[in-house]
N, C-alpha and C positions, 0 to 999 in steps of 0.2 A: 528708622530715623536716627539722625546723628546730630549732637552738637554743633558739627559742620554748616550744616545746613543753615543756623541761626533763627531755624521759627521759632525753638523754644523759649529761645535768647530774647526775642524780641519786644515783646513785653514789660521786660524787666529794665529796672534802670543799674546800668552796670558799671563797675570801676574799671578805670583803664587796663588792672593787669590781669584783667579775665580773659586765658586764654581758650576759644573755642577748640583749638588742635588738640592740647590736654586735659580739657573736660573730654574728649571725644573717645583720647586713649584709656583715659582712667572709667570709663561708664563703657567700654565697648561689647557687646554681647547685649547691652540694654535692649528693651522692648520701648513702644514710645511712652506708655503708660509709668513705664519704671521713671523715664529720662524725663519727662514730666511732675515727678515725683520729686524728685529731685531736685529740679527749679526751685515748687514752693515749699520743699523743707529750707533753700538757700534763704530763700527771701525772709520765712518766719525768724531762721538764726540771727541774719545781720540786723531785722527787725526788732528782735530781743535787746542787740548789741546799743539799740537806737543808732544806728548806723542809716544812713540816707545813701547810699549804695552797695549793691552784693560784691564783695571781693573776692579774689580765688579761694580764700580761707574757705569761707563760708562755703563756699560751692563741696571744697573739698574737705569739708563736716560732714555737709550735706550725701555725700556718696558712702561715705562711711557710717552715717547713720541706715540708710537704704540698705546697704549691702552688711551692717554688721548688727547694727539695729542698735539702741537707745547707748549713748554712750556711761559708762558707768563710774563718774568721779568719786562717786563715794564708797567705792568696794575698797575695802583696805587690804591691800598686799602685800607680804612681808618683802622686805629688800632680797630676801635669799630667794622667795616666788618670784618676784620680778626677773632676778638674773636669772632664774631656770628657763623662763617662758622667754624671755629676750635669745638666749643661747638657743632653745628647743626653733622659734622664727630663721633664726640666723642659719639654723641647720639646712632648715627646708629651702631657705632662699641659696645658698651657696650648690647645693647638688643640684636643683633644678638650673643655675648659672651657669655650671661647666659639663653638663649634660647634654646630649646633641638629643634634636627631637621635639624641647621641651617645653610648654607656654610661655613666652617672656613674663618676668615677673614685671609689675606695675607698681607695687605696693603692698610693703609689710609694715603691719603694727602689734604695738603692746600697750593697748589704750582698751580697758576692758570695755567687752558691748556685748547687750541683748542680754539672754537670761546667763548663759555659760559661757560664751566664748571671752577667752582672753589675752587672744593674741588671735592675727587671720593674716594672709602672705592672699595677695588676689594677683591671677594669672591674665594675660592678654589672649582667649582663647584663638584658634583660629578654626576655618572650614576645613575640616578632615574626619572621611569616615572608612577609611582604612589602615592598620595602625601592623606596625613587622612586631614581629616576636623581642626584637630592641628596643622598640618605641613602649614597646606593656613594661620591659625590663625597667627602664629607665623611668617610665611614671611610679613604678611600684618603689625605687627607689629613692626618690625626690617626695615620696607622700613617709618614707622612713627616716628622714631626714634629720627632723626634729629629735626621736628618740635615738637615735644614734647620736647627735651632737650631747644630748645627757650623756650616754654612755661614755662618751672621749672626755668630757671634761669633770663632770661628776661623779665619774667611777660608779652612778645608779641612776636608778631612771623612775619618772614619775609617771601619775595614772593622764599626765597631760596627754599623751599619745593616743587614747585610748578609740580616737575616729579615726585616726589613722591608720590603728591596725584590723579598725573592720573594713574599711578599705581594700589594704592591699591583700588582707583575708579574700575578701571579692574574686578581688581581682584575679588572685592567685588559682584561685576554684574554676574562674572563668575559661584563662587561659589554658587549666588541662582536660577540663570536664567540656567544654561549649567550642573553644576555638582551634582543637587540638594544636596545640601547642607545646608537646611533650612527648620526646621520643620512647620511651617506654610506655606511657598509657597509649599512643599510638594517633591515627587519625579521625579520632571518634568524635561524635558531640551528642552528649544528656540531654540536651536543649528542647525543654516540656511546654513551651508556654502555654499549651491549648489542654494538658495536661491527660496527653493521650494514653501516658504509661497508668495512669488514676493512681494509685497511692502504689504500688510498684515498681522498684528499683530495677532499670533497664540494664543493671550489670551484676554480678558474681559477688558475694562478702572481698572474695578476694580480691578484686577489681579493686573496690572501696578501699580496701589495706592499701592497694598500691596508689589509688588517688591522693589519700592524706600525707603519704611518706615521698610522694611527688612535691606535692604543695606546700609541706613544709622543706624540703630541698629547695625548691625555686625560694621561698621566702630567707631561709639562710643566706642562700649565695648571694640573694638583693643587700640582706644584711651587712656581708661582707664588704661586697661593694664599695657602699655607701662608706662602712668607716674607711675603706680604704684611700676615699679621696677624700674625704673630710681632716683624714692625718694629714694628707697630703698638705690640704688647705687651713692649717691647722692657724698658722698667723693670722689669713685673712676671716677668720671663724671669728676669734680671737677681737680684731678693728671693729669688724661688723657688729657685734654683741656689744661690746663696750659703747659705741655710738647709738644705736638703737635703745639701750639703757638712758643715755642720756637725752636724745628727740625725740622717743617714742614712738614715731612716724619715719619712715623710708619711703624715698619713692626712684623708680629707676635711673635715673640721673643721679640721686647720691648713690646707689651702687655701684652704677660706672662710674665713679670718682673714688671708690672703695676696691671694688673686684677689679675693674678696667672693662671694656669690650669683651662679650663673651667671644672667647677665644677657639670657635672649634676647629678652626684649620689650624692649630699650632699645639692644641692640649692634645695629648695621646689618650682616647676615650680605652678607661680599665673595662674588663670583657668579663662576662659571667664565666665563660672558658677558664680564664686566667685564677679566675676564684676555685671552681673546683674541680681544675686543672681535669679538663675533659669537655674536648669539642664535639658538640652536638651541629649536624646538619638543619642550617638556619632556617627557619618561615621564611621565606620573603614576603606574601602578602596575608593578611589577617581579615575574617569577615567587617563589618562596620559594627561598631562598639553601638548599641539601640539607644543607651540611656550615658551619656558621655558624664562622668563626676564632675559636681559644682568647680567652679574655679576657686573658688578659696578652699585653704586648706585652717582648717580652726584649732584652735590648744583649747578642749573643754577643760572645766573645774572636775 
């Protein structure tokens, strides 16, 4: 069930500039339970407000309370956390932009919510359960994003990363241990769920030396990457951060009035080859990822 539809709408007495198409976009992946949820958090906010009808506002509190949970005006954050967590956002949202593959962004904030989060970038996912050995490159880089933008502009980096990197830790483990996806460890997959090896490692010490010195290769070269087009896009980092400092809220229309159209027929997509300079013969197809990561990507405390 969609916003589209208008059942959930109907109920409610609503302001004229409530648009069903971008409630539709901004809750997509909802279940109806969630998108129900959502109605009467709208209707309690404008109620609060003593407002006599729900406006887009409200709606889109409303989503941001659901999806980031309690918003938290009264955290006091210094002006120098603010800018880190605004720049670390702007990170993730710019590589995930000029990145081919990669969930359009919907909406980034630096409105802290819920018990840790204090900034969260939400993705439009789509239906896909096959992913190339590019498409894991390129998520792993777009979830590094944020601490790489520390790194270019702050010359250090905070513990704000820190889901991040268990993330593309994951990920990284995934793609050479599960999906073979690495030409030295070769076409193998560890993959226990039923946990048939019982507490016995189905490879060699030495195997494992060579897993870890894999996985943190792939996570380098992601590293590289990333700052690579982040220099690149070093002005529009730069607009982005600044504006988001002062709305707190983005949503993808001012991006594309920021970034422009994501441009992938005209950007020259940089290649993990390029980074460290040695072409490996590509996946072309990859198993289906089982448990696909949340769409927002979060700055904990």
């Amino acid at each position: 069930m969609t916003f589209k539809s208008g059942i959930s709408l109907k109920p409610l007495k609503l302001n004229a500039d409530v648009s069903a198409d971008r409630l539709s976009t901004q809750t997509a992946g909802f279940a109806g339970a969630e998108i129900a949820n959502v109605c009467n958090e709208a209707a309690l906010i404008a109620a609060r407000k003593n407002k006599t009808e729900i406006d887009m506002q409200d709606f889109q509190d409303a989503v941001d309370r659901v999806i980031g949970g309690l918003e938290k005006r009264n955290k006091i954050i210094s002006p120098d956390e603010k800018e880190i967590i605004a720049y670390h956002e702007s990170g993730h949202a710019i590589v995930g932009w000029f990145l081919k593959d990669l969930d359009p962004l919907v909406k980034v904030s630096i409105v802290p919510r819920g018990v840790a989060a204090l900034g969260y970038a939400q993705y439009l996912p789509k239906d896909q359960y096959l992913y190339t050995t590019e498409q894991m490159e390129n998520m792993m880089c777009m979830t590094l994003g944020g601490r790489v933008a520390e790194d270019i502009v702050f010359g250090r980096v905070s513990t704000g990363a820190q889901n991040d990197l268990e993330r593309i830790t994951r990920m990284a483990y995934a793609m050479v241990t599960i999906y073979g996806m690495n030409s030295n460890v070769g076409n193998v997959s560890f993959h226990d769920p039923n946990n048939e090896y019982g507490f016995t490692k189905p490879y060699s010490d030495k195997t494992a030396e060579l897993i870890d010195i894999e996985v943190r290769k792939q996570i380098d070269a992601c590293y590289q990457k990333t700052k690579v087009l982040l220099i690149e896009k070093r002005d529009k980092l730069e607009e982005l951060s600044q504006i988001l400092l002062k709305r707190e809220i983005l949503f993808q229309h001012d991006l594309e009035e920021i970034l422009g159209k994501r441009p992938f027929d005209v950007v020259e997509e940089i290649t993990i080859a390029e980074v460290v300079a040695k072409e490996e013969e590509p996946t072309e197809l990859t198993p289906a990822i089982e448990n696909q990561e949340k769409t927002n990507t979060e700055t904990p405390e």
